[in-house]
mmCIF file as Biopython writes it, N, C-alpha, C and O atoms, coordinates in Angstrom:
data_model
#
loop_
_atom_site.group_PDB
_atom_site.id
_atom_site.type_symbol
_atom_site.label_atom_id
_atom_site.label_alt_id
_atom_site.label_comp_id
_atom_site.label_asym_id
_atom_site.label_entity_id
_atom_site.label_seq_id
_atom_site.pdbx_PDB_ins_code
_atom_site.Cartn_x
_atom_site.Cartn_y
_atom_site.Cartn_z
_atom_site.occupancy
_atom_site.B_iso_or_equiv
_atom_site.auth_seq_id
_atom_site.auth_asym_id
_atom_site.pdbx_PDB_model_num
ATOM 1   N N  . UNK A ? 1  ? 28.471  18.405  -20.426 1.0 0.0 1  A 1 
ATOM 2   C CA . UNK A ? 1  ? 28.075  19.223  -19.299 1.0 0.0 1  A 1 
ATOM 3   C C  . UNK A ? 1  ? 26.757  19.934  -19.635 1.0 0.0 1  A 1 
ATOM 4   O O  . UNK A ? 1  ? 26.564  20.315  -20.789 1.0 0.0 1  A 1 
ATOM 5   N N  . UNK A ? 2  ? 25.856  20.124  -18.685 1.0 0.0 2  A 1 
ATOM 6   C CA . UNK A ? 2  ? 24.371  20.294  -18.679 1.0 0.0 2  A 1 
ATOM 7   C C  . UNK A ? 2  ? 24.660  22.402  -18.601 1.0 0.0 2  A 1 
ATOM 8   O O  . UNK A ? 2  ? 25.561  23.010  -18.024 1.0 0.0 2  A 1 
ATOM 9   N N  . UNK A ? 3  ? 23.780  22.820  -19.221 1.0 0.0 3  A 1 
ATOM 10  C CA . UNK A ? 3  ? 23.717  24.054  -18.945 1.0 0.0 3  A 1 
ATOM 11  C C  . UNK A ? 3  ? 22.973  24.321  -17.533 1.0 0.0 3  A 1 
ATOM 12  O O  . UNK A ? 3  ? 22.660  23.418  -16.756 1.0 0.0 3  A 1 
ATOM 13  N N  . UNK A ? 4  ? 22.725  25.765  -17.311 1.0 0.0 4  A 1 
ATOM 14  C CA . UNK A ? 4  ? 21.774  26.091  -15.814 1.0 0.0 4  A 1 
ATOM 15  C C  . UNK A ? 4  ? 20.477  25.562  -16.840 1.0 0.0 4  A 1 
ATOM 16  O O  . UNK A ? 4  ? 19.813  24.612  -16.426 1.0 0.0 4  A 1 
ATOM 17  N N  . UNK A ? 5  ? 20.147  26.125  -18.068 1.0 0.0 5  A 1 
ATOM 18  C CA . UNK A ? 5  ? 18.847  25.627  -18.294 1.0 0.0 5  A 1 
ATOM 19  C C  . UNK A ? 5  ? 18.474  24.445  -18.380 1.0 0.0 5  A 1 
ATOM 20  O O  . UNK A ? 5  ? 17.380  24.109  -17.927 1.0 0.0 5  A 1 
ATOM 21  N N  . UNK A ? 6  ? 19.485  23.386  -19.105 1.0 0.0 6  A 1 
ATOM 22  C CA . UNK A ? 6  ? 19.091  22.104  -18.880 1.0 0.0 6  A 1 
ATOM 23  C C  . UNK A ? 6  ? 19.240  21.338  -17.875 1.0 0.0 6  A 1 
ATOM 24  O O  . UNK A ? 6  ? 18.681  20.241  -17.866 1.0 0.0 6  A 1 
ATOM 25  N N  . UNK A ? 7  ? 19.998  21.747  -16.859 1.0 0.0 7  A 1 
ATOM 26  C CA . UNK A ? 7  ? 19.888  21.069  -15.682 1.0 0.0 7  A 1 
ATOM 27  C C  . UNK A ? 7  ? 18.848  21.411  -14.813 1.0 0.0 7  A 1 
ATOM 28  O O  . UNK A ? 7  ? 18.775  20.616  -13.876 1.0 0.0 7  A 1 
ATOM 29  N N  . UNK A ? 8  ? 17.588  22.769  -14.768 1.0 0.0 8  A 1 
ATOM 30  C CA . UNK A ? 8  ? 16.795  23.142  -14.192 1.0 0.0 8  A 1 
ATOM 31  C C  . UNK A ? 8  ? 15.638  22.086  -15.412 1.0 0.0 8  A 1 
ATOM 32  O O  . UNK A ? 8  ? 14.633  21.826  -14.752 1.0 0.0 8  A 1 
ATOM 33  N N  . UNK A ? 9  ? 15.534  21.617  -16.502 1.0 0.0 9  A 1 
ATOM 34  C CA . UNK A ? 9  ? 14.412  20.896  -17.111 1.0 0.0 9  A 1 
ATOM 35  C C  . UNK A ? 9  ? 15.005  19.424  -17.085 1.0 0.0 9  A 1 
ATOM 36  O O  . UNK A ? 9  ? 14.324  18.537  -17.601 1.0 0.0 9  A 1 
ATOM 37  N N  . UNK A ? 10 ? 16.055  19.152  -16.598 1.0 0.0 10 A 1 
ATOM 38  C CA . UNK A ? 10 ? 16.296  18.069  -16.198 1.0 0.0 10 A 1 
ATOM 39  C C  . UNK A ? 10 ? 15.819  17.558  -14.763 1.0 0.0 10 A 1 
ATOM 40  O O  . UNK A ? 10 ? 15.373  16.436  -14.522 1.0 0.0 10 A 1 
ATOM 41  N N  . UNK A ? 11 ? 16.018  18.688  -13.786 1.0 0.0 11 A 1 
ATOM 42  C CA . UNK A ? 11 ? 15.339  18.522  -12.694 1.0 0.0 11 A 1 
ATOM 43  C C  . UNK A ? 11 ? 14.130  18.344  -12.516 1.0 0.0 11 A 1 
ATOM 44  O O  . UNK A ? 11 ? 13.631  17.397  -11.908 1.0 0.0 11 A 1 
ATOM 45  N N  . UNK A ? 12 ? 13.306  19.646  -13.267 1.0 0.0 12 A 1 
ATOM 46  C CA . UNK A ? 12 ? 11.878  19.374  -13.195 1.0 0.0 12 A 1 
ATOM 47  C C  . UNK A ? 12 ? 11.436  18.347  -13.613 1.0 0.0 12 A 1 
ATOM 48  O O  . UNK A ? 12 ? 10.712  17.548  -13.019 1.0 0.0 12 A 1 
ATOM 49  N N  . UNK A ? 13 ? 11.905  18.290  -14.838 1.0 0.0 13 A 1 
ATOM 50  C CA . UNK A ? 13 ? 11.410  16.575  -15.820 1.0 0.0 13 A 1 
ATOM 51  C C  . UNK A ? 13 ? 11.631  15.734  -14.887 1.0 0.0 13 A 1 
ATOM 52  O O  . UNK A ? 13 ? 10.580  15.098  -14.820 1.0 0.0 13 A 1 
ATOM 53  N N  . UNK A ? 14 ? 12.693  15.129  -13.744 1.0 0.0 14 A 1 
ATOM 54  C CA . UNK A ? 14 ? 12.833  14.037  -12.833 1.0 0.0 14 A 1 
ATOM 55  C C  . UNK A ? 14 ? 11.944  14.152  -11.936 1.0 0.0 14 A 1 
ATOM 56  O O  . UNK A ? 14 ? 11.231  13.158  -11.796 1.0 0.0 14 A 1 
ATOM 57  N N  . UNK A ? 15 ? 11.656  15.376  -11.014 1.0 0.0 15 A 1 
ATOM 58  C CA . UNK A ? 15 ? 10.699  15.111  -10.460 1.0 0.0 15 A 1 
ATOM 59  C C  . UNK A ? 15 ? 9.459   15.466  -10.704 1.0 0.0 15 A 1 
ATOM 60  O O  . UNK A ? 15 ? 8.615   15.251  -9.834  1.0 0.0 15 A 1 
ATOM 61  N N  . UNK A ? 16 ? 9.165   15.958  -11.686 1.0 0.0 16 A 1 
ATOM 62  C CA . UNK A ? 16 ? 7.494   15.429  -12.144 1.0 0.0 16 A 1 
ATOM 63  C C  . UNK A ? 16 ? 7.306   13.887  -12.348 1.0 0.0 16 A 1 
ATOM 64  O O  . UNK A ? 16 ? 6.270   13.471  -11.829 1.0 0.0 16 A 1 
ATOM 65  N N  . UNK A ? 17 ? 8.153   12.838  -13.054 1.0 0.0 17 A 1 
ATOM 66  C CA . UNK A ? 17 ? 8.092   11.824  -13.446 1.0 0.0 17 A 1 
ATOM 67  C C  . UNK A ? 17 ? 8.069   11.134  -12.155 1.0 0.0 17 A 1 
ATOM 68  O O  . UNK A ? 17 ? 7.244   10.240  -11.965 1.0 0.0 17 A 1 
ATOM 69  N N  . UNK A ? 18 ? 8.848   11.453  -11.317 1.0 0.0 18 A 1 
ATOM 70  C CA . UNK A ? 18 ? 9.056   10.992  -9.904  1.0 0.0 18 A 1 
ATOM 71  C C  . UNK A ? 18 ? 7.547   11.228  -8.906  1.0 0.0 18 A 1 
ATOM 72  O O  . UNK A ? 18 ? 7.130   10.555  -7.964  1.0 0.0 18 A 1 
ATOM 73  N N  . UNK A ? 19 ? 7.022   12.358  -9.506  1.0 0.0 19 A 1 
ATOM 74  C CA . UNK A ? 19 ? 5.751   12.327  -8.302  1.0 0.0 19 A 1 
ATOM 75  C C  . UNK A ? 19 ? 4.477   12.114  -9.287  1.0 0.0 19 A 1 
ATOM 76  O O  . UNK A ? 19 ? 3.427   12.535  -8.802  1.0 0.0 19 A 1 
ATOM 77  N N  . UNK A ? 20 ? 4.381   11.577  -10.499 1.0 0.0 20 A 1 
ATOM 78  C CA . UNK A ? 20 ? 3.508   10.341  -11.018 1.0 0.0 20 A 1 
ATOM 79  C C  . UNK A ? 20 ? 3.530   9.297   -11.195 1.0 0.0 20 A 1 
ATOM 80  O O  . UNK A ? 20 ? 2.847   8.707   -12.032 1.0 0.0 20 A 1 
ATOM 81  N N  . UNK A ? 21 ? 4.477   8.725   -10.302 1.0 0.0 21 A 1 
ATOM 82  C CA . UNK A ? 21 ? 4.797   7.182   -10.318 1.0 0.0 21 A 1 
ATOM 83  C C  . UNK A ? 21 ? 4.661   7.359   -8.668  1.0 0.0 21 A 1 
ATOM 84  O O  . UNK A ? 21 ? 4.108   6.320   -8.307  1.0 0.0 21 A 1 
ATOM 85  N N  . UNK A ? 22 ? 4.814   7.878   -7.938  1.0 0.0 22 A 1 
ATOM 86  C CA . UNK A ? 22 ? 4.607   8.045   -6.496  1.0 0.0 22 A 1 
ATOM 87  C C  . UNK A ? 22 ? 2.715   8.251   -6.580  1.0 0.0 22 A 1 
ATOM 88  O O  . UNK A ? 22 ? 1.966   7.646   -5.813  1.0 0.0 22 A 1 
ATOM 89  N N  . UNK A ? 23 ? 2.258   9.154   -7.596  1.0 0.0 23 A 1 
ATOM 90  C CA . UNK A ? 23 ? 0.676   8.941   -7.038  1.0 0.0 23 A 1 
ATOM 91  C C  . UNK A ? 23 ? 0.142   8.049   -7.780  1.0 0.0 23 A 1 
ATOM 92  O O  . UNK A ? 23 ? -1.005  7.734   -7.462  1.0 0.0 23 A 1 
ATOM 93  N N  . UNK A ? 24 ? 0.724   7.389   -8.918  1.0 0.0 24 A 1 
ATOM 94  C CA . UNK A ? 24 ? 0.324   5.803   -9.141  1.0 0.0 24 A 1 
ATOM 95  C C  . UNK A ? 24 ? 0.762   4.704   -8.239  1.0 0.0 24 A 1 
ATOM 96  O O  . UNK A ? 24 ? 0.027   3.726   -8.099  1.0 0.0 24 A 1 
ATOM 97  N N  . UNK A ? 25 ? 1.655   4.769   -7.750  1.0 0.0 25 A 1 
ATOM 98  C CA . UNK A ? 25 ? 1.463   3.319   -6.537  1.0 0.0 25 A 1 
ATOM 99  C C  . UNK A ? 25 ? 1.126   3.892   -5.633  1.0 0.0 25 A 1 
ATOM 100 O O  . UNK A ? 25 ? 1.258   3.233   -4.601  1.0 0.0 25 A 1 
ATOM 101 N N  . UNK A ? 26 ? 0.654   5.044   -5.472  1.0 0.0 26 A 1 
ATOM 102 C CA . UNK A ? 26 ? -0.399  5.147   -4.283  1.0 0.0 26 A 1 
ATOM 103 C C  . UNK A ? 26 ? -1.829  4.742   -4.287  1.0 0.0 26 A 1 
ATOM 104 O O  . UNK A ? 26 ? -2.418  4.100   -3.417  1.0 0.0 26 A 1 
ATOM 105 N N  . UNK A ? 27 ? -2.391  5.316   -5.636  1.0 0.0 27 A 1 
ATOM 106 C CA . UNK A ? 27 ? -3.880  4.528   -6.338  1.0 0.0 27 A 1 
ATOM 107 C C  . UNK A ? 27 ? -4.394  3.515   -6.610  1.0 0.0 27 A 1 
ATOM 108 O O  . UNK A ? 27 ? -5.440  2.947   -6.295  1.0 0.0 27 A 1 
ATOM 109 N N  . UNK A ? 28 ? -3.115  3.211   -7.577  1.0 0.0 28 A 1 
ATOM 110 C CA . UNK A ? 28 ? -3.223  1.650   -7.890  1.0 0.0 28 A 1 
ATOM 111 C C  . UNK A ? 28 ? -3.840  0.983   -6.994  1.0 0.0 28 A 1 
ATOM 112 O O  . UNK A ? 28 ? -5.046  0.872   -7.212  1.0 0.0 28 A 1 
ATOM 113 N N  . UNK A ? 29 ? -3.266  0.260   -5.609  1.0 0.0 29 A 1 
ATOM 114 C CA . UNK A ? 29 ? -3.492  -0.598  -4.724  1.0 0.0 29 A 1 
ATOM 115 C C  . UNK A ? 29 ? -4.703  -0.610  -4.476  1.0 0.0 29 A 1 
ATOM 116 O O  . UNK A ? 29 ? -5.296  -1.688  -4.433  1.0 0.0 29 A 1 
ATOM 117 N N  . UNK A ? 30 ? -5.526  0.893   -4.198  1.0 0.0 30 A 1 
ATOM 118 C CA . UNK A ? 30 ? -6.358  0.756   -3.949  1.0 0.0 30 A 1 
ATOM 119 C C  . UNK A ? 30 ? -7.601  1.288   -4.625  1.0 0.0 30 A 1 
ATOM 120 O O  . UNK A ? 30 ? -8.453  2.062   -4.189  1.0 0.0 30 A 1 
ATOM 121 N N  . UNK A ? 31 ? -7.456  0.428   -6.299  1.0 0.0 31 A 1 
ATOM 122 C CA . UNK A ? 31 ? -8.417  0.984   -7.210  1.0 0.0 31 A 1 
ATOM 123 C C  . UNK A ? 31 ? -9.230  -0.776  -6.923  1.0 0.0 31 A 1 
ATOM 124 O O  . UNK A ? 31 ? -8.786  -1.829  -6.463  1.0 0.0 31 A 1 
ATOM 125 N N  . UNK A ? 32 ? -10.697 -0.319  -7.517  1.0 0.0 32 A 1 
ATOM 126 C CA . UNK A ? 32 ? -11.782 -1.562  -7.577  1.0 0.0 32 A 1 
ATOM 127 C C  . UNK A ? 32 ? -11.328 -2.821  -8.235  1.0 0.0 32 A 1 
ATOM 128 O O  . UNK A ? 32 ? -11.597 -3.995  -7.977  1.0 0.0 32 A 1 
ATOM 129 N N  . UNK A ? 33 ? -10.646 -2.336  -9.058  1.0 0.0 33 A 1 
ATOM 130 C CA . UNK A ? 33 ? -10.783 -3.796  -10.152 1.0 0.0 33 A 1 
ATOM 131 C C  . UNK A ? 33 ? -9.182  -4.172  -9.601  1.0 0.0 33 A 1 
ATOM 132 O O  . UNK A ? 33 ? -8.471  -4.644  -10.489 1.0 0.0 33 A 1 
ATOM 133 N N  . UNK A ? 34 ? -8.596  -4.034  -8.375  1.0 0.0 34 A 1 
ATOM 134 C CA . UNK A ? 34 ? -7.178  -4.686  -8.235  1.0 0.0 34 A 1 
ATOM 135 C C  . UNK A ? 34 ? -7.183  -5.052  -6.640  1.0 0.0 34 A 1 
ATOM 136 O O  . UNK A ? 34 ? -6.314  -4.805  -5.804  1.0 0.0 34 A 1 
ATOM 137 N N  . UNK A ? 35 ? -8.789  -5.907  -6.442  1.0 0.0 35 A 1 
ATOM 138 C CA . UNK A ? 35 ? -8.842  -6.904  -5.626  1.0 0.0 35 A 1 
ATOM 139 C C  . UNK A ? 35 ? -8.449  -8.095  -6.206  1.0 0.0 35 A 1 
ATOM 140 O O  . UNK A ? 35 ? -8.824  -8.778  -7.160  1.0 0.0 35 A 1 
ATOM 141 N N  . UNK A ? 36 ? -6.980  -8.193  -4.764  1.0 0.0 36 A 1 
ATOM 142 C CA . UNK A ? 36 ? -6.193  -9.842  -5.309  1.0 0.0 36 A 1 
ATOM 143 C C  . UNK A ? 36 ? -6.829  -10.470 -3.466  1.0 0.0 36 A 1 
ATOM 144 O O  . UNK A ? 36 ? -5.813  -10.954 -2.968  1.0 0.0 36 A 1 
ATOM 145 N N  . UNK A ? 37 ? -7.781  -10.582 -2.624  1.0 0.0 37 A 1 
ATOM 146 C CA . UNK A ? 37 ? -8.020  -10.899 -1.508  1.0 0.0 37 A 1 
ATOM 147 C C  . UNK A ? 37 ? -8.585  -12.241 -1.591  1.0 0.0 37 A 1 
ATOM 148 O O  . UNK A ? 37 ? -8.598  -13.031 -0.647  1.0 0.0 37 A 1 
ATOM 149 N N  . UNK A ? 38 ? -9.133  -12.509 -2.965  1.0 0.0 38 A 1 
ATOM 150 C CA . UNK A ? 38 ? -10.131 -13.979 -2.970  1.0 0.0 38 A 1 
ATOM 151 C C  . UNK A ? 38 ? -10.715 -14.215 -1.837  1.0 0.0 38 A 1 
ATOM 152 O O  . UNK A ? 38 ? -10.566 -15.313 -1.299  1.0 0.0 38 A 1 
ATOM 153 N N  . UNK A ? 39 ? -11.487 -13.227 -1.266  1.0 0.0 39 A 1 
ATOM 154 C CA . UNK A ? 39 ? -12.558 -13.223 -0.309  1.0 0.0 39 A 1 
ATOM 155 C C  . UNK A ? 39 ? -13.557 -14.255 -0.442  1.0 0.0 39 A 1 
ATOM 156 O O  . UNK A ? 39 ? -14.066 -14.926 0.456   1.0 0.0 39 A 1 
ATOM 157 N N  . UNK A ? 40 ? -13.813 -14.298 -1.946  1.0 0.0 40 A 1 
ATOM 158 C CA . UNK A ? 40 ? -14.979 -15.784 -1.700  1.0 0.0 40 A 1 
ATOM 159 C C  . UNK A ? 40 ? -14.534 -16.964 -1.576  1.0 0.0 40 A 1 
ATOM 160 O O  . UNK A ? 40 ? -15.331 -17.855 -1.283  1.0 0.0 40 A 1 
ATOM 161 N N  . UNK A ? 41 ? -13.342 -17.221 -1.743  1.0 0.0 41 A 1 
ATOM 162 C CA . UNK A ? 41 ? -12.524 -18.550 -1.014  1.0 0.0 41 A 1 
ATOM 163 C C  . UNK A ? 41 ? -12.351 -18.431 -0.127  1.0 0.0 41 A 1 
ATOM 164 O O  . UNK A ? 41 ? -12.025 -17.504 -0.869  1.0 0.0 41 A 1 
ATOM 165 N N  . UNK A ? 42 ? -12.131 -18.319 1.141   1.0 0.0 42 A 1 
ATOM 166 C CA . UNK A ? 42 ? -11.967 -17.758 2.518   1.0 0.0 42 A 1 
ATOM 167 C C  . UNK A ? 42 ? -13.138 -18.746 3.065   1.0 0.0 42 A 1 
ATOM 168 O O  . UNK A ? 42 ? -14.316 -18.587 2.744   1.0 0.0 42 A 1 
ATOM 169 N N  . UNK A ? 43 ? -12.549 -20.104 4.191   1.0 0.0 43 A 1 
ATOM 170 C CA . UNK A ? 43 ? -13.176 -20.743 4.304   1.0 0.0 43 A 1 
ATOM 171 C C  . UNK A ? 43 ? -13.665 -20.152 6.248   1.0 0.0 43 A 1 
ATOM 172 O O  . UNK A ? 43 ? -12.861 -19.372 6.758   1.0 0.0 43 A 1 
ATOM 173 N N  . UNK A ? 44 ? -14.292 -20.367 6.684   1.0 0.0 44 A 1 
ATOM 174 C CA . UNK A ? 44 ? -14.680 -20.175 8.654   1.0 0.0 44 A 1 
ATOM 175 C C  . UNK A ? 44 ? -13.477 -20.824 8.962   1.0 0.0 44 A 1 
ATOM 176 O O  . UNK A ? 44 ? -12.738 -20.056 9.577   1.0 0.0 44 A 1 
ATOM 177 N N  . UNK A ? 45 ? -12.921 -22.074 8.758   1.0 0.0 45 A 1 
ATOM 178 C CA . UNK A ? 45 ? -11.518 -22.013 9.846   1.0 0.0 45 A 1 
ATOM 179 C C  . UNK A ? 45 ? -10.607 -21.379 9.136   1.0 0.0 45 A 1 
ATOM 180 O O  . UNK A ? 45 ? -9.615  -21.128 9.819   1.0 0.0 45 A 1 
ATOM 181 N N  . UNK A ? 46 ? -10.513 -20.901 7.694   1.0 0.0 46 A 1 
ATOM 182 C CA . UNK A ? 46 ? -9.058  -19.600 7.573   1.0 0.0 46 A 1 
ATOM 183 C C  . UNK A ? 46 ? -9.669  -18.666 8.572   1.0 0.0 46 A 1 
ATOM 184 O O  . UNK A ? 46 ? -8.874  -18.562 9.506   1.0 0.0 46 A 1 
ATOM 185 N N  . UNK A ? 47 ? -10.823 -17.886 8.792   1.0 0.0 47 A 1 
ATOM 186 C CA . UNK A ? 47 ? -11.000 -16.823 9.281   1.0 0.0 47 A 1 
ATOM 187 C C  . UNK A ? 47 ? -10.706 -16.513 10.743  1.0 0.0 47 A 1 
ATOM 188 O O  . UNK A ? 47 ? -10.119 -15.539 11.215  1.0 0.0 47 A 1 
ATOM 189 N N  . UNK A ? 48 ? -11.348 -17.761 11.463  1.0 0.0 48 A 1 
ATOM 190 C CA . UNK A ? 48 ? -10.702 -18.330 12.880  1.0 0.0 48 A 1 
ATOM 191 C C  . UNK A ? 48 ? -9.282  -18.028 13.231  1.0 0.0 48 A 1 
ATOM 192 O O  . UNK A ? 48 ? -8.741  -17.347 14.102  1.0 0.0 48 A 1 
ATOM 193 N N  . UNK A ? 49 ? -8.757  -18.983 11.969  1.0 0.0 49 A 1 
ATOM 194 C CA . UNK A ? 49 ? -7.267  -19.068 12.388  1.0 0.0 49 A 1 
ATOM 195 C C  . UNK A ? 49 ? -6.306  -17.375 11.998  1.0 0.0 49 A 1 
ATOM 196 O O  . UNK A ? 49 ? -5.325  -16.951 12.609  1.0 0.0 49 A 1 
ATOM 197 N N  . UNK A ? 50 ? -6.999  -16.740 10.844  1.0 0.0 50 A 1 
ATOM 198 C CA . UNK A ? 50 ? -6.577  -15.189 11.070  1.0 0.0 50 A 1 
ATOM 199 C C  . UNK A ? 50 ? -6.667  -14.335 12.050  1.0 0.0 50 A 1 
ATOM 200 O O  . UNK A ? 50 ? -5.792  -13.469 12.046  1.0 0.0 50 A 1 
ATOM 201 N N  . UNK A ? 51 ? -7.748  -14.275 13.226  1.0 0.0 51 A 1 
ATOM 202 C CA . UNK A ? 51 ? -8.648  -13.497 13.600  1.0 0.0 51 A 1 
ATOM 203 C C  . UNK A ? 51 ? -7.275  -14.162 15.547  1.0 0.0 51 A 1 
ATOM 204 O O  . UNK A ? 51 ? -6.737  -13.573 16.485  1.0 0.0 51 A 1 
ATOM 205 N N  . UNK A ? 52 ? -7.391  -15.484 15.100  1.0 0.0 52 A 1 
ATOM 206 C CA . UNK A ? 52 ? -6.351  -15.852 16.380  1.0 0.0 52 A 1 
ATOM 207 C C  . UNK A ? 52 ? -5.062  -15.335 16.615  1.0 0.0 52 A 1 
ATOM 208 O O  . UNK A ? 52 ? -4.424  -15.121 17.646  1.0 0.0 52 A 1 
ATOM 209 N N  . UNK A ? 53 ? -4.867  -15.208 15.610  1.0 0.0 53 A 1 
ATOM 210 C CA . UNK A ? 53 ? -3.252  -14.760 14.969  1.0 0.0 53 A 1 
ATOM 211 C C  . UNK A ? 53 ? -3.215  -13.657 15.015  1.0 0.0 53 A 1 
ATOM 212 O O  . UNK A ? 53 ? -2.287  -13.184 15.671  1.0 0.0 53 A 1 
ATOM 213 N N  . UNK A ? 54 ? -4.028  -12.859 14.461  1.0 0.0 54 A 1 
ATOM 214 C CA . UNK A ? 54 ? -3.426  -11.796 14.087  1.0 0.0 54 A 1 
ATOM 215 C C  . UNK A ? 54 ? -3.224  -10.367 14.769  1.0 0.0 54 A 1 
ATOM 216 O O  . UNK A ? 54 ? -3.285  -9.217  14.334  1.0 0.0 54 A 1 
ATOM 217 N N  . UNK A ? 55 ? -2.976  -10.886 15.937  1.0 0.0 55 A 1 
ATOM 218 C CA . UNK A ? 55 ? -2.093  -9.735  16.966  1.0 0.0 55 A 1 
ATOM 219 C C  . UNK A ? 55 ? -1.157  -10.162 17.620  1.0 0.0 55 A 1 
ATOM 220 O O  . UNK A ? 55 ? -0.630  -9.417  18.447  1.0 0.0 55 A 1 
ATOM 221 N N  . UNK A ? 56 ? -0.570  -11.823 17.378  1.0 0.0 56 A 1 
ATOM 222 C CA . UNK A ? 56 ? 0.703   -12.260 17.817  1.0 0.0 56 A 1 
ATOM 223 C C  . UNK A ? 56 ? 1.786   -11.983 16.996  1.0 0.0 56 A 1 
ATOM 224 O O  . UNK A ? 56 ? 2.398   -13.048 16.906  1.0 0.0 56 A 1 
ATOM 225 N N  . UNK A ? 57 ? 2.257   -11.275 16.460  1.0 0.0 57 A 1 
ATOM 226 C CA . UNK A ? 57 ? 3.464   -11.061 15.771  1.0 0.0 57 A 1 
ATOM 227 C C  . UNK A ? 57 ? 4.082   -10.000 15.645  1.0 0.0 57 A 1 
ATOM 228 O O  . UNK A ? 57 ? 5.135   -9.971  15.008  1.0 0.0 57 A 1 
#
């Protein structure tokens, strides 16, 4: 059984750990070097066929 003190540094400890893994997959995605888009492969008819599509669904 946890005391009041260790269950109050058990808490904090969970959610600190909990809201730096929440503002790392928030960053992550959208840091420079973690383009996965292969934009320079992307031929005129993929772009066509995205651009047709992509408000039917």
């Amino acid at each position: 059984m946890l005391s009041k003190k260790q269950a109050g540094a058990f808490f904090l400890g969970g959610t600190l750990v909990t809201f730096l893994i929440f503002i790392e997959l928030t960053v992550y995605p959208s840091s420079e070097g973690n383009n996965q888009t292969n934009s320079k492969n992307l031929t005129e008819s993929l772009v066509k066929l995205y651009e047709k599509n992509k408000y039917q669904s």
